[in-house]
Structures are given as structure tokens and as C-alpha cells.
N, CA, C and O atoms as CSV, one atom per row, in Angstrom:
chain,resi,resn,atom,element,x,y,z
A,1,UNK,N,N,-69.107,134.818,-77.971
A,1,UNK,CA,C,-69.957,134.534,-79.110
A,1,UNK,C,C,-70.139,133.025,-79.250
A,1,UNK,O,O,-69.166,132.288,-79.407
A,2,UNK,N,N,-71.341,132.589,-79.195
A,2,UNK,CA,C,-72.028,131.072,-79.563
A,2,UNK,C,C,-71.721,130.533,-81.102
A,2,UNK,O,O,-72.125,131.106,-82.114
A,3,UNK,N,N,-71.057,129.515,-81.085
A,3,UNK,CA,C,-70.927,128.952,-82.516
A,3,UNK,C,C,-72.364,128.149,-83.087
A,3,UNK,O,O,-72.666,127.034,-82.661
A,4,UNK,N,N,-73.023,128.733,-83.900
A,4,UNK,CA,C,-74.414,127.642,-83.998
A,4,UNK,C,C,-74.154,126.033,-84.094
A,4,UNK,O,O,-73.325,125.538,-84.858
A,5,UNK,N,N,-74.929,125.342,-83.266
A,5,UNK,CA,C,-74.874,124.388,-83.735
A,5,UNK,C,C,-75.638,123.624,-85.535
A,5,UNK,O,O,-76.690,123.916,-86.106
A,6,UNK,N,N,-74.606,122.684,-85.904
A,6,UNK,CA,C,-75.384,121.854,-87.454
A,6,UNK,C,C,-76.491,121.626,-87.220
A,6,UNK,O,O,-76.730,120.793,-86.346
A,7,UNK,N,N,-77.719,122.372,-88.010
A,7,UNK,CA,C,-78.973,121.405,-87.987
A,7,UNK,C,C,-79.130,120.247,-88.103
A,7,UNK,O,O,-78.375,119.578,-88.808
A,8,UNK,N,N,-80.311,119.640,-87.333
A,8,UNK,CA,C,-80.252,117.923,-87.500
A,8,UNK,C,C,-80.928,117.676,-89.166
A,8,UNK,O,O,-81.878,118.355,-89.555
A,9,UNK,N,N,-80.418,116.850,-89.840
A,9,UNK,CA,C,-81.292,116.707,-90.844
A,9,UNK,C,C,-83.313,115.939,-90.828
A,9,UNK,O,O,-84.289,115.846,-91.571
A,10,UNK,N,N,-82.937,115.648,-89.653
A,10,UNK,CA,C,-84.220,115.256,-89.750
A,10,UNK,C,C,-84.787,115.480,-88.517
A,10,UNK,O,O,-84.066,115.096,-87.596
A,11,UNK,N,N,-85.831,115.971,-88.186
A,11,UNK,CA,C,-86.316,116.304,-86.931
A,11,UNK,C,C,-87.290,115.281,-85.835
A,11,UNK,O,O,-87.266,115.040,-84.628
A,12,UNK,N,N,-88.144,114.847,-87.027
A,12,UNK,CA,C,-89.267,114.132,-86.992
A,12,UNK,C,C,-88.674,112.464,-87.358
A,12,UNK,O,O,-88.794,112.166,-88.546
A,13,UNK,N,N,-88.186,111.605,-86.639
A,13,UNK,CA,C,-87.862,110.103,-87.717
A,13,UNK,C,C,-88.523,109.452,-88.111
A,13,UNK,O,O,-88.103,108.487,-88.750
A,14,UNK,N,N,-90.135,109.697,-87.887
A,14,UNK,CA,C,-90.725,108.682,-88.068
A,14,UNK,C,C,-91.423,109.339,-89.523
A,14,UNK,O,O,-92.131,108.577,-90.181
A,15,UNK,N,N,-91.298,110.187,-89.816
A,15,UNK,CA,C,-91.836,111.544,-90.985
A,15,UNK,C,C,-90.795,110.740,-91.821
A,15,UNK,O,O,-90.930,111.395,-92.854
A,16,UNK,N,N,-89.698,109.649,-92.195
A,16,UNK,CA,C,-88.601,109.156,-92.826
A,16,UNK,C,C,-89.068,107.686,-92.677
A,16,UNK,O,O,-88.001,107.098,-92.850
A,17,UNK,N,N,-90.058,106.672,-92.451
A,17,UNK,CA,C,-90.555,105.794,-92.677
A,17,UNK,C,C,-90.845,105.546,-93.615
A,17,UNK,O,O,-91.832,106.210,-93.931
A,18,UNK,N,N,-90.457,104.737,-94.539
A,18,UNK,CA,C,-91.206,104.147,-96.387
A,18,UNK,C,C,-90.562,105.276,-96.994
A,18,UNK,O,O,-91.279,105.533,-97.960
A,19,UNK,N,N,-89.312,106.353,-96.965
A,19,UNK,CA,C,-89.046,107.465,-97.742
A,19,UNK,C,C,-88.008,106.540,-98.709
A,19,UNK,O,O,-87.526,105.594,-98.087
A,20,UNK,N,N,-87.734,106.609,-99.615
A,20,UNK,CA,C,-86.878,106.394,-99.931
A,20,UNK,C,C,-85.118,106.973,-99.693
A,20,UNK,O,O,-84.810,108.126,-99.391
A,21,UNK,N,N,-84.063,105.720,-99.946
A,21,UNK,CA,C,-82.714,106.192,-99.677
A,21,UNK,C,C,-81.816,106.431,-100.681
A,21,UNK,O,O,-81.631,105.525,-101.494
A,22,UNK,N,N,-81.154,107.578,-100.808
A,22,UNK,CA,C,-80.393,107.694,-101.451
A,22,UNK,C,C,-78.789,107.866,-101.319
A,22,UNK,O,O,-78.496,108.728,-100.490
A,23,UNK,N,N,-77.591,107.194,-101.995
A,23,UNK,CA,C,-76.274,107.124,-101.470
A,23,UNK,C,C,-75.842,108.248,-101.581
A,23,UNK,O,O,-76.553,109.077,-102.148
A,24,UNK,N,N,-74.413,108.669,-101.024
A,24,UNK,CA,C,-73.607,109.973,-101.330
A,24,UNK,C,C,-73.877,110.246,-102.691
A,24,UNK,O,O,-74.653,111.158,-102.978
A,25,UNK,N,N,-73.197,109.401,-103.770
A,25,UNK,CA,C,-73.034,109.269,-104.835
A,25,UNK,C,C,-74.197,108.890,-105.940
A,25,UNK,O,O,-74.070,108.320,-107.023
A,26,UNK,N,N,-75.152,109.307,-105.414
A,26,UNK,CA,C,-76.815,109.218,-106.262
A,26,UNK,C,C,-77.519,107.794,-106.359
A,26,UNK,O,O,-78.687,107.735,-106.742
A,27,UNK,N,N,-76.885,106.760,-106.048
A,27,UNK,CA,C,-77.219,105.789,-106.038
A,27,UNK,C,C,-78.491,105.487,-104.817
A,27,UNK,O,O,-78.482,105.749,-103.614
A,28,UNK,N,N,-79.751,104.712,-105.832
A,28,UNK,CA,C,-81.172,104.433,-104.987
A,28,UNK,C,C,-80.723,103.139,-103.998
A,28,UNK,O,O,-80.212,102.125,-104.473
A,29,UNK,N,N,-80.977,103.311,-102.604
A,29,UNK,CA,C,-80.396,102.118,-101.761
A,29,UNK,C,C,-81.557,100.997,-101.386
A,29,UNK,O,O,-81.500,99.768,-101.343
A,30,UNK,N,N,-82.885,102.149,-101.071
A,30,UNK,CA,C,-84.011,101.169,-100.580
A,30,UNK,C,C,-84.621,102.170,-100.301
A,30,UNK,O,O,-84.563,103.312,-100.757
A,31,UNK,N,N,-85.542,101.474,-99.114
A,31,UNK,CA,C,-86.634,102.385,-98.302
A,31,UNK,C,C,-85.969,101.765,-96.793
A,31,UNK,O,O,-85.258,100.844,-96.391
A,32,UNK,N,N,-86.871,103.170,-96.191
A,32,UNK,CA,C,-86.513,102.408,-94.658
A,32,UNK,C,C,-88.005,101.878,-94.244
A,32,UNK,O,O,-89.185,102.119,-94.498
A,33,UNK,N,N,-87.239,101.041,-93.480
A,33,UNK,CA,C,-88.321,100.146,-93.017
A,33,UNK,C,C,-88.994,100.317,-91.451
A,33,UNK,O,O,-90.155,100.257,-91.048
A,34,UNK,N,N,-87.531,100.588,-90.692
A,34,UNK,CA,C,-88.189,101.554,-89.502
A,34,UNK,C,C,-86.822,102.229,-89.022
A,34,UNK,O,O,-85.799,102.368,-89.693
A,35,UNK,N,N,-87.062,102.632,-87.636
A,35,UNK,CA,C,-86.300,103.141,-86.757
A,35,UNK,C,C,-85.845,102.650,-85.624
A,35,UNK,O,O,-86.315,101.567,-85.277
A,36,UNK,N,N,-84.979,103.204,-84.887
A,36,UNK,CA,C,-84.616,102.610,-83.519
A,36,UNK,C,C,-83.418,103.459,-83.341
A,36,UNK,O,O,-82.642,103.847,-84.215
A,37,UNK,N,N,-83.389,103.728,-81.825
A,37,UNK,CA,C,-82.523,104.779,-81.053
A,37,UNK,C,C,-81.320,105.165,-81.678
A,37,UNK,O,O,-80.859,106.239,-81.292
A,38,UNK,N,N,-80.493,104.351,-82.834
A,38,UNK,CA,C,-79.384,104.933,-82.944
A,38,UNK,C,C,-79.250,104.481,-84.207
A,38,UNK,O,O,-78.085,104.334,-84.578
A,39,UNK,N,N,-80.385,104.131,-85.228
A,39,UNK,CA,C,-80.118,103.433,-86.186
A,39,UNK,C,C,-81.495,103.291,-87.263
A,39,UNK,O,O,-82.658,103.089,-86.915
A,40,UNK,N,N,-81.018,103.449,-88.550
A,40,UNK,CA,C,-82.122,102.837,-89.329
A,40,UNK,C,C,-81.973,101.528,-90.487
A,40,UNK,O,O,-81.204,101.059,-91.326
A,41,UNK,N,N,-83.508,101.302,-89.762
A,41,UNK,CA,C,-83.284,99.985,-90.978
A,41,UNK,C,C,-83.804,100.358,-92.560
A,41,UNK,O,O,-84.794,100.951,-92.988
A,42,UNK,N,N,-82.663,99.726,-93.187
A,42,UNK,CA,C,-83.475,100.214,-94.541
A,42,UNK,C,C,-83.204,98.434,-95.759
A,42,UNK,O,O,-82.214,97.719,-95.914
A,43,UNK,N,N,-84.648,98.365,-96.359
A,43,UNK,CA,C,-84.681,97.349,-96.806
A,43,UNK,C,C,-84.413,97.692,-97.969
A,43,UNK,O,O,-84.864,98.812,-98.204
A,44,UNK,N,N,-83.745,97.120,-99.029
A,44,UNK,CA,C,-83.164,96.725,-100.547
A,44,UNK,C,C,-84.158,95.605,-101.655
A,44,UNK,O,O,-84.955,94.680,-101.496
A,45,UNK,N,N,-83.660,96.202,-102.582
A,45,UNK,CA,C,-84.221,94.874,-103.436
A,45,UNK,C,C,-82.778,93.605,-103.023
A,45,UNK,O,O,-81.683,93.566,-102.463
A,46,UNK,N,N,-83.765,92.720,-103.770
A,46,UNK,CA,C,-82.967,90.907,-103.231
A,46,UNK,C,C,-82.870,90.719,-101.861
A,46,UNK,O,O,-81.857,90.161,-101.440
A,47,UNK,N,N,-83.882,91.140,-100.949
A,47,UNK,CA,C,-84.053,91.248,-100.186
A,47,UNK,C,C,-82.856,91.092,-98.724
A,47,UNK,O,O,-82.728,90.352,-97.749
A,48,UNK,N,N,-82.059,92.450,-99.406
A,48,UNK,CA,C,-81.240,92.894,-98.311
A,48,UNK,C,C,-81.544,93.561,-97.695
A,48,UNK,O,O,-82.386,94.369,-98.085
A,49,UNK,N,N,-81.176,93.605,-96.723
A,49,UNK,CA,C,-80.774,94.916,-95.588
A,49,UNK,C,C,-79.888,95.364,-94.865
A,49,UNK,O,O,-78.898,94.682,-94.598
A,50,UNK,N,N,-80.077,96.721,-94.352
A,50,UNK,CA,C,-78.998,97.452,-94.187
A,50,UNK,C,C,-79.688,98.120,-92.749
A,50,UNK,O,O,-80.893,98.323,-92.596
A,51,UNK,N,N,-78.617,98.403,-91.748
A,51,UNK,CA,C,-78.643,98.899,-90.002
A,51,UNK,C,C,-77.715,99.754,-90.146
A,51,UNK,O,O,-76.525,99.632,-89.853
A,52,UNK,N,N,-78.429,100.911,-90.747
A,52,UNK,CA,C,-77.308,102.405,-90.855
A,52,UNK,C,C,-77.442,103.264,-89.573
A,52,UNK,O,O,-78.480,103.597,-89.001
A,53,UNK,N,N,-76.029,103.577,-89.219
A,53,UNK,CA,C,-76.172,104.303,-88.252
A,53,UNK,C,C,-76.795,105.556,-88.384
A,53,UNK,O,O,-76.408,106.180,-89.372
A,54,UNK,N,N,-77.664,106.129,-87.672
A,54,UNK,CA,C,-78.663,107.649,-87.825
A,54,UNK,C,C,-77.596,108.786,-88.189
A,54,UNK,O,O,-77.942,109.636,-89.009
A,55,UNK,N,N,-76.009,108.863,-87.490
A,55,UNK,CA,C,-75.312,109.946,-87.897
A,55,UNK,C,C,-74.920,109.670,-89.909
A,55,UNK,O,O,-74.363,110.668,-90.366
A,56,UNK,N,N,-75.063,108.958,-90.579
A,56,UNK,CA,C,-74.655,108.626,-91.612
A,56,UNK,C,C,-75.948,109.371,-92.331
A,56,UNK,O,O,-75.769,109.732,-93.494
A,57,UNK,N,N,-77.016,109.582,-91.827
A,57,UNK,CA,C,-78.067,110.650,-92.371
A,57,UNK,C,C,-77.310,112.234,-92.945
A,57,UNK,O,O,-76.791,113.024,-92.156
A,58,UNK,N,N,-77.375,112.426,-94.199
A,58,UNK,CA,C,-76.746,113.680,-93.926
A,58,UNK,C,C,-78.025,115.026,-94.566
A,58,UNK,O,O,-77.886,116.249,-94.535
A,59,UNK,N,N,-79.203,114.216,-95.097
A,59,UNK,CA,C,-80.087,115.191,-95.503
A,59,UNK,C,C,-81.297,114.662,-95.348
A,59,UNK,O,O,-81.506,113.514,-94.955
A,60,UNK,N,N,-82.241,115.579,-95.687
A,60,UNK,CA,C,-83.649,114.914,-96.180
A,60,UNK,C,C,-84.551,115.940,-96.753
A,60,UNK,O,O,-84.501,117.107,-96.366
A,61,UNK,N,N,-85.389,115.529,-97.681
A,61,UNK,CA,C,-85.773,116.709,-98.533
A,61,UNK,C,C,-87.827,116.983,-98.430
A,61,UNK,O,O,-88.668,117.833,-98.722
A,62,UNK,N,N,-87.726,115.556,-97.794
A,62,UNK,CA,C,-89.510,115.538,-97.345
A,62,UNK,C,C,-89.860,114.678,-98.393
A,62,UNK,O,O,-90.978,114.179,-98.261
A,63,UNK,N,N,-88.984,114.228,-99.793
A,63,UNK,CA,C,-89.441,112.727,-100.005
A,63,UNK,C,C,-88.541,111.746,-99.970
A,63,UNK,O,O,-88.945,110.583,-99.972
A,64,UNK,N,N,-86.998,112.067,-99.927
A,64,UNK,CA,C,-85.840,111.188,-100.022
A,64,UNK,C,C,-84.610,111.537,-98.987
A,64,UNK,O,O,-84.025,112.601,-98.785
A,65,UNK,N,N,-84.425,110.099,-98.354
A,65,UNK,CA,C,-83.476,110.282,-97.119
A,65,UNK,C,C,-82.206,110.408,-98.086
A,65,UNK,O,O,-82.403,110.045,-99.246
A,66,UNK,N,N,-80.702,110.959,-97.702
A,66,UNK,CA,C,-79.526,111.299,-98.355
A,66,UNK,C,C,-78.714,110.979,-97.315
A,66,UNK,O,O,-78.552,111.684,-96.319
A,67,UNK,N,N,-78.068,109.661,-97.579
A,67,UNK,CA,C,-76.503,109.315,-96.696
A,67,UNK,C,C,-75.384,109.630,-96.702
A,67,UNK,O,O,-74.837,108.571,-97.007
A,68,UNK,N,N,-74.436,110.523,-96.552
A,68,UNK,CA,C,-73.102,110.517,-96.063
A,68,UNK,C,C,-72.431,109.362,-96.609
A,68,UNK,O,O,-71.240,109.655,-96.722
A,69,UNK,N,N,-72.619,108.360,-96.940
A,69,UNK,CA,C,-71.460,106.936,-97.223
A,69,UNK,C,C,-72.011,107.083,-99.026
A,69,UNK,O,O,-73.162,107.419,-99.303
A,70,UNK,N,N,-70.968,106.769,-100.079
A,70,UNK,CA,C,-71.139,106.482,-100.794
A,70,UNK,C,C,-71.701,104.729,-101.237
A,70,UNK,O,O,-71.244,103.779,-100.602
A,71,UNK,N,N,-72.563,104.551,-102.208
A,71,UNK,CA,C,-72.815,103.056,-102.366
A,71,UNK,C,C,-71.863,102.124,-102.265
A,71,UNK,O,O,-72.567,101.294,-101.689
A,72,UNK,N,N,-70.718,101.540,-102.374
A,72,UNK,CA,C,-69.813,101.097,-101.941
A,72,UNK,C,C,-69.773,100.459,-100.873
A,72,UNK,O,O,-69.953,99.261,-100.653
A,73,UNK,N,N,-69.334,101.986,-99.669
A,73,UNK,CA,C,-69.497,101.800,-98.535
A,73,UNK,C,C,-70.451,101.398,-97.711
A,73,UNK,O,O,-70.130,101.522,-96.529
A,74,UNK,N,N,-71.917,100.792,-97.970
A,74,UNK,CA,C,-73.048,100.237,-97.316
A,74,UNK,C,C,-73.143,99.084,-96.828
A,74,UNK,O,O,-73.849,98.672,-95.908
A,75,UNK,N,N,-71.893,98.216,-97.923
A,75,UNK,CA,C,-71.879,96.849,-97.622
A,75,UNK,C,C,-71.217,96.805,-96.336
A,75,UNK,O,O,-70.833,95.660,-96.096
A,76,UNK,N,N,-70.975,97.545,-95.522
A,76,UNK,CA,C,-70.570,96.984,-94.286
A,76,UNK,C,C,-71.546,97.198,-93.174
A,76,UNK,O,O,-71.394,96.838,-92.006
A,77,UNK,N,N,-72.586,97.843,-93.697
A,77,UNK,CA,C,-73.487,97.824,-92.785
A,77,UNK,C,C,-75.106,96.736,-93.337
A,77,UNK,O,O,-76.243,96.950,-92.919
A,78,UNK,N,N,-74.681,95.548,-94.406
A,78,UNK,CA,C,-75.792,94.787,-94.412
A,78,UNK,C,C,-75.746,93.950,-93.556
A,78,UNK,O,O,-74.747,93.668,-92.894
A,79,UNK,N,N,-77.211,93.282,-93.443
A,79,UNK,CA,C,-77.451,92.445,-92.252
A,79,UNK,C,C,-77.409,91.722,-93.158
A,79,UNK,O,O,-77.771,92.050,-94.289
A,80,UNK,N,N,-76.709,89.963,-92.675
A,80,UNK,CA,C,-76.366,88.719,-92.909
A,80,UNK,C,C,-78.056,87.882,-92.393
A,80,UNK,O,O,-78.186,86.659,-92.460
């Protein structure tokens, strides 16, 4: 017997361009700004940003991306 594999949350990445982000913990993070093979960029107000890894995706609903890391935890993925 085959164990199913987890659906991907998102199928399409580029259908997640300009969506907005949201943290574990409900908190609004940004929008993304684009994509790339293993990673998304997502821009902030005060003009931060953030290079989240794609597995840290844990949903998407067709208007708002949903991360796995609570707000907190993001600051280790802003860009300097």
C-alpha cells in the first residue's frame, strides 16, 4: 500500500506574485515580489525584505500566501 504523498501548497508560483503574506501566527508580512528556484522574495513595509525559503510555504488560498514560521521567526531570513 502507497502512502499519499502532502500536497504541494502551491502548484502554479507565479499564480503567488503580488499575493499577499501571511505569518504562522496571523501576522501581515508583505507581498512577494518574485520567485526563484528555491526561494521567495517577499517585500515589507520600511522597505525590508525577506528570501524565504519555498518549503516555509505552508498554504495558499488564491489570495494570501501562509508561512510555516511564526512573525518572530522571519527576521532571520531579512535581507541586509
Amino acid at each position: 500500500m502507497q502512502k499519499a504523498l502532502p500536497e504541494e501548497p502551491v502548484l502554479n508560483w507565479n499564480s503567488v506574485i503580488h499575493k499577499n503574506v501571511r505569518t504562522k501566527d496571523g501576522e501581515a508580512l508583505g507581498y512577494i515580489a518574485s520567485e526563484h528556484k528555491g526561494f521567495i522574495l517577499i517585500l515589507a513595509s520600511g522597505f525590508r525584505e525577506y528570501k524565504i525559503p519555498k518549503p516555509h510555504v505552508e498554504a495558499f488560498d488564491g489570495s494570501q500566501v501562509f508561512l510555516d514560521l511564526e512573525f518572530g521567526e522571519v527576521s532571520r531570513y531579512k535581507i541586509d
